[in-house]
N, C-alpha and C positions, 0 to 999 in steps of 0.2 A: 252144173247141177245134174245129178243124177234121175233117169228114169223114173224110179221107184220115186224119190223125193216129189219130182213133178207130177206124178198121180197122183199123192196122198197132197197135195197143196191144191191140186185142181180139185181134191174129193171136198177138202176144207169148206175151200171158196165156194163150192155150189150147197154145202150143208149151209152155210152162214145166207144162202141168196134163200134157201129154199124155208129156211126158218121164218125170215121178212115175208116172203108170198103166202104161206101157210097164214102166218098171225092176220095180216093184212086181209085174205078168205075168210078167215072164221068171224074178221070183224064188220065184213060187209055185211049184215042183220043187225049191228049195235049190239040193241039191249035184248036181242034172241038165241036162243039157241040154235047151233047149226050142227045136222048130223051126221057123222065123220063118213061116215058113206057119202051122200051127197057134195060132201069138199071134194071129195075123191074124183071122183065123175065133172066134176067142175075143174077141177087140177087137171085131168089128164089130158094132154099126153107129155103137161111140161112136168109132173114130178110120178115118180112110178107109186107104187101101191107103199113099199117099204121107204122109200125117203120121205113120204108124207108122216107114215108110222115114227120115223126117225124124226121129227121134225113136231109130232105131236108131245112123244113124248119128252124131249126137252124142255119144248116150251112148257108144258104140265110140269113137269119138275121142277121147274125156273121160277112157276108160279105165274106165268103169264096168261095162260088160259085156264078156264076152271071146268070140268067134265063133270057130265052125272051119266045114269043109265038113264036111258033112252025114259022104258018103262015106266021102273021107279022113284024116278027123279032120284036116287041117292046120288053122292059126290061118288064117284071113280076113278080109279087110273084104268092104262092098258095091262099090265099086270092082271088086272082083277076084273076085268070083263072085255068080252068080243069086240073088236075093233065097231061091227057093224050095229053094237049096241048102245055107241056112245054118242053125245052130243056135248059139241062145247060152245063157250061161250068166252071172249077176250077179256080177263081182270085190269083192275083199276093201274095195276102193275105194265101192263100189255098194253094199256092207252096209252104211255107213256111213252113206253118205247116206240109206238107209234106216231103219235107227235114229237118224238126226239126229243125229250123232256128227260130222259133216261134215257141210256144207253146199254148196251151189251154189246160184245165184240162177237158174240156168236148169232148175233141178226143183225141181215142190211137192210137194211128198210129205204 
């Protein structure tokens, strides 16, 4: 196996770990909002600023966690507002995959 191959499988393997620890963060509050600042600061120093941002927005995309602005309560992505303006909270989707009721192969739970 080549070099290059064995980064890009070790990048895999820790995006798939870092997605489980992310979802599993944001669901320690349940039925609360948590704000992605504060994950951050609670995450580091096991995931950096950008593998968390990596890691959020999938799971937002995937539909497992649900974001609003902080302020407004409106629904957001990172796309559409400041990383340090959001807050999320784990979907019914997300509890799933968390109790292993569901599956994804891009989080180890």
């Amino acid at each position: 196996m080549e070099t290059k191959e064995m980064q890009e499988r070790i990048r895999q393997k820790k995006f798939f770990r870092n997605n489980g620890v992310v979802l599993k963060g944001i669901n320690l509050l349940r039925e609360k909002y948590v704000q992605l600042s504060e994950l951050k600061y609670a995450l580091e120093p096991t995931l950096t600023e950008q593998e968390l941002r990596d890691s959020v927005n999938y799971l937002s995309e995937s539909g497992y966690i649900n974001m609003r602005n902080i302020r407004s309560k409106q629904p957001t992505t990172l796309a559409d507002c400041d990383f340090y303006e959001i807050e999320a909270k784990v979907s019914a989707d997300g509890i799933k995959i968390i109790a292993c009721v569901k599956s994804d192969e891009c989080i180890e739970v």
